[in-house]
N, C-alpha and C positions, 0 to 999 in steps of 0.2 A: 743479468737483467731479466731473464726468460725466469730464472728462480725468483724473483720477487715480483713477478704476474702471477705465478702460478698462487703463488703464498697473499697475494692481495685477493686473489680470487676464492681461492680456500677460507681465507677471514671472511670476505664478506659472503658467501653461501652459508661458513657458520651462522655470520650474523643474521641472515634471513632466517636461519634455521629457527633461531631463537627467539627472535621477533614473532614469528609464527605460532611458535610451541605458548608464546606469556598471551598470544593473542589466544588462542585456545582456550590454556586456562582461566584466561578474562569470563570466553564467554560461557564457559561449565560452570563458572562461580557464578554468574549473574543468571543462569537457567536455575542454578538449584534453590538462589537467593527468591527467585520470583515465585519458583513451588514451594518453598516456605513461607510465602506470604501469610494462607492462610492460618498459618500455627502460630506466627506472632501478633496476629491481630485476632481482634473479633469485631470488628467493623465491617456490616455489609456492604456500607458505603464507597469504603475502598476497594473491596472486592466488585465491584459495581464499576468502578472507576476504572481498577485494572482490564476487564476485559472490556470495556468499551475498548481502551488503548489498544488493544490486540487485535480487536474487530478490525477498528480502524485502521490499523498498521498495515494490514493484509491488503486492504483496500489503496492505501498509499503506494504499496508496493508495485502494486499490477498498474498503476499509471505511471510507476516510476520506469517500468519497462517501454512505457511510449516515451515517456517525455525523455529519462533519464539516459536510455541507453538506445533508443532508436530515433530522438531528434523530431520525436512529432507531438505538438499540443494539441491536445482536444479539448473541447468545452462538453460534451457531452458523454462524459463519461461516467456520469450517475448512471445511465440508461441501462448498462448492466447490473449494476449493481444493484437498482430499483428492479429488473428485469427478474430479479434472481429471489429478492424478497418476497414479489407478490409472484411467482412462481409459486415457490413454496407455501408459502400462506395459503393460496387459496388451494393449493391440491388435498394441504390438510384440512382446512374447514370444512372441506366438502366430500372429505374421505374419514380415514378415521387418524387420532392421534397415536399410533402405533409403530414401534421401528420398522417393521416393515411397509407401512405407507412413506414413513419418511423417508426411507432408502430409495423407494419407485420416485419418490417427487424430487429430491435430492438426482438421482439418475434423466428424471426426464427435462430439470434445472438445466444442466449443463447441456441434454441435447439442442436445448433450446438456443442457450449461452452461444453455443458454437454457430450453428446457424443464422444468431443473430448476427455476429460478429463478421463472419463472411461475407454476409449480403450487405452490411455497413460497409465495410472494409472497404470492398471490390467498389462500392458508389463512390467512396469520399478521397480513396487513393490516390486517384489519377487525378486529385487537386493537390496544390502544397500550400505551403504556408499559413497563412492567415484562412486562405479561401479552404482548405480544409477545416480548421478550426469551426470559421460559421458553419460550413455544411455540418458537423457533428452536431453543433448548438442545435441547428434545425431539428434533427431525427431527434435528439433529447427534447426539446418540445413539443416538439408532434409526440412521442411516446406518454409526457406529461401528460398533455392534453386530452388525450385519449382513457389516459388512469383517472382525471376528474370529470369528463362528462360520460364514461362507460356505467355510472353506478350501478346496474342491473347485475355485474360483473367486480368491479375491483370498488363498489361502495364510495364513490366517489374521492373529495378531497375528507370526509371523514373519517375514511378510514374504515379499519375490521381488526378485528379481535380474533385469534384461534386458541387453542389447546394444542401443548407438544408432548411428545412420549411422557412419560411419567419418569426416566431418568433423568431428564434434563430441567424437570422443574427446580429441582432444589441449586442454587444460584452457587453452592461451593463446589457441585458436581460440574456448573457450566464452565467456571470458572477456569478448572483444569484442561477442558472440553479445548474453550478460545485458547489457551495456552499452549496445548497441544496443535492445533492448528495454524496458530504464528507460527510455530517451531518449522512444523512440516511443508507449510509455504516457504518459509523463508531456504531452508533448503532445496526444495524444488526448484524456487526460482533459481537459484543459487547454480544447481545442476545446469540448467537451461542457458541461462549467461556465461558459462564457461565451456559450454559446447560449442561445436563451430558454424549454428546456427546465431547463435549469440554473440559471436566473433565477428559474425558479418553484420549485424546489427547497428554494433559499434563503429563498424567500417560504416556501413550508411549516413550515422551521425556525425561521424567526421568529416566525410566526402562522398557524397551520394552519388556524382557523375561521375568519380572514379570508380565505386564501388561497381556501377555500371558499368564502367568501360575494362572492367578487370572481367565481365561474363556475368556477374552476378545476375538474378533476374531479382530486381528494388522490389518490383509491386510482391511478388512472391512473398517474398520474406518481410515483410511490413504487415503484408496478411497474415505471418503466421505468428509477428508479435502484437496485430490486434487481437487476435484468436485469442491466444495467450492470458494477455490482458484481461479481453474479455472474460473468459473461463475464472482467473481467479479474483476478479472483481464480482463477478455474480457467487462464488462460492463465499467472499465477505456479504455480500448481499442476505444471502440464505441465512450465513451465522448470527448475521442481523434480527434478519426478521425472527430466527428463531430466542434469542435473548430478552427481544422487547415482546411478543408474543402478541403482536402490532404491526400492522403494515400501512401507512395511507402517502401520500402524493408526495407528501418530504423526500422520501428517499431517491426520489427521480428528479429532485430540483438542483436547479442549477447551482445551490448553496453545496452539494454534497460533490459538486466536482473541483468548485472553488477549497474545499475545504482538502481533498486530497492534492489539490494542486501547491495549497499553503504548507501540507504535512511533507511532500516533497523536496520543496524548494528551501522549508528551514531547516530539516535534516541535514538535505544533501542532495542534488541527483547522479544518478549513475552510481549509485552507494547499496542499494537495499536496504542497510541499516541504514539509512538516514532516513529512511521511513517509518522506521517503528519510533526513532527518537523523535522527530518531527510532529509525529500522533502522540507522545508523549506530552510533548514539551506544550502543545494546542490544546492539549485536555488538561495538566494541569493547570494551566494560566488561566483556561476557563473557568476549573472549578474554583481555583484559588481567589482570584478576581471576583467572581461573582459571588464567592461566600463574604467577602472584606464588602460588595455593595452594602451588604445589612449590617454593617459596620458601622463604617464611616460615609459619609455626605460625598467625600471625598470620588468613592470609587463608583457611586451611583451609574456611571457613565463610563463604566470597565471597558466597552468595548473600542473608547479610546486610546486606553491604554495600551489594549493589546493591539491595537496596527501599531502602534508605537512600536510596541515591542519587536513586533515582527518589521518593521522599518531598520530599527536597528540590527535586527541580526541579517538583514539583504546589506544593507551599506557597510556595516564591521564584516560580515565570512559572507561575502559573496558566493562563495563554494557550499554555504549550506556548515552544519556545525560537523557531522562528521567530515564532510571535504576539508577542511580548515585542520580537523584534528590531525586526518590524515600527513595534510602539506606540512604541517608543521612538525611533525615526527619522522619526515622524509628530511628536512631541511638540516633535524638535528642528525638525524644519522647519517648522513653528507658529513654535517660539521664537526664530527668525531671519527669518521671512518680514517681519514690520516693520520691520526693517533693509532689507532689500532691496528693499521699495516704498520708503523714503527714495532 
């Protein structure tokens, strides 16, 4: 009996083993698939396409750390990410477009990032549920409001225009730029979630009064996965503003919180990758949908479709599409594991 634990236990640690190793090389294929983009195409358009998705993705991420694996919704979570744009923008418009200013505005970004996120944090914490929600919504309006009637400062709801280094203008260089940046977020976070900061995260999201009553200090670590959040929601901010080479009152509206909340939720939460596929799957429906309006009569009215769509993937994979992939590759390797201890 004791020999066939040991030998089911040996099988399935192979089998993890190997699950692991084709997950790997999944995603080394699909990294090197995505830096060949530009060799198979010559569409700026898609290249265009692609790194919004990357923008994006980075931006889904760092709220899938609130929502996904610490259990807390925000409504104002553009406010970094806007926070982090017209940072940047304006250090360069008013400085020069140089790597080295970039680096100073880029650096003074994030000091700002962190501090914002702190002094939010510390006010909205010691509310839950809902009543923290609206208090976020608040500070995202009051930030809004302040970015459209500041015009002396952030040019109102019009907007401003800058100039960025001179490497970054050519759009196959930015390309690899966002590329490299999904890559390196999604690892970091990656590190951060599997630490035993991130371990207790998860414990909050399951069980906060336990989490509590095991010593943990909640508001502590809630503040260091807003930080968090914060920090690399304004670092998608910056890659933003610097892409569209454009910064005005969009970025802090409540449509860019709703929109990483949607990138979220159809991926997966508690995934990270269900983040970047989620920004995927929102941008091409966008673009697809709205090329087919000048089509057909039919699709005039795309943005039906797409709650549609997103209707249907909440009601079919409630878990979000990588959750579902996941469940569903656990279920079969359950449903064949007694085969292979025979």
């Amino acid at each position: 009996m004791q020999q066939v634990r040991i030998r089911s236990y040996i099988s399935g640690k192979a089998g993890a083993g190997r699950v692991a190793k084709r997950a790997m090389c999944a995603r080394w294929a699909l990294l090197l698939a995505l830096a060949a983009v530009p060799a198979l195409t010559e569409s700026r358009a898609t290249l265009n396409l692609l790194t919004q998705i990357y923008i994006m993705g980075v931006f889904a991420m760092s709220y899938d750390i609130l929502l996904g694996y610490t259990g807390i919704v925000s409504f104002g979570h553009a406010m970094f990410f806007g926070a982090g744009a017209y940072a940047v923008g304006l250090i360069i418009r008013n400085t020069q477009p140089t790597l080295g200013w970039l680096a100073l505005a880029v650096a003074g970004t994030l000091v700002f990032a962190v501090l914002l996120s702190l002094v939010i944090g510390y006010l909205s914490l010691r509310l839950k549920d809902v009543y923290y929600a609206m208090i976020t919504l608040a500070f995202a309006e009051l930030f809004f409001i302040i970015a459209e009637k500041w015009r002396g400062v952030t040019y109102g709801a019009d907007g401003f225009s800058f100039r960025v280094p001179p490497f970054l203008q050519d759009r196959l260089v930015y390309y690899y730029v966002a590329l490299a940046f999904m890559v390196a977020a999604l690892l970091l976070l990656q590190r951060f979630i599997n630490s035993p900061a991130g371990r207790v995260l998860v414990a909050i999201r399951e069980n906060e009064r336990r989490a509590e009553g095991l010593g943990y200090d909640v508001l502590r670590f809630k503040l260091i996965s807003t930080v968090v959040a914060g920090v690399v929601a304004s670092l998608a901010g910056i890659a933003y503003a610097l892409y569209m080479r454009f910064v005005s009152t969009g970025v802090m509206s409540v449509e860019k919180t709703i929109d990483a909340l949607l990138m979220t939720i159809i991926g997966g939460t508690g995934t990270l990758y269900g983040a970047l596929v989620g920004s995927g799957v929102i941008h091409l429906a966008r673009e697809g949908l709205s090329n087919l309006a000048g089509v057909h009569p039919l699709f005039e009215r795309w943005y039906i479709i797409f709650g549609l769509l997103y209707i249907m993937i909440v009601l079919f994979m409630p878990a979000g599409i990588v959750g579902t992939w996941r469940r569903v590759s656990a279920r079969t390797a359950e449903t064949f594991a007694p085969e292979r201890r025979d």
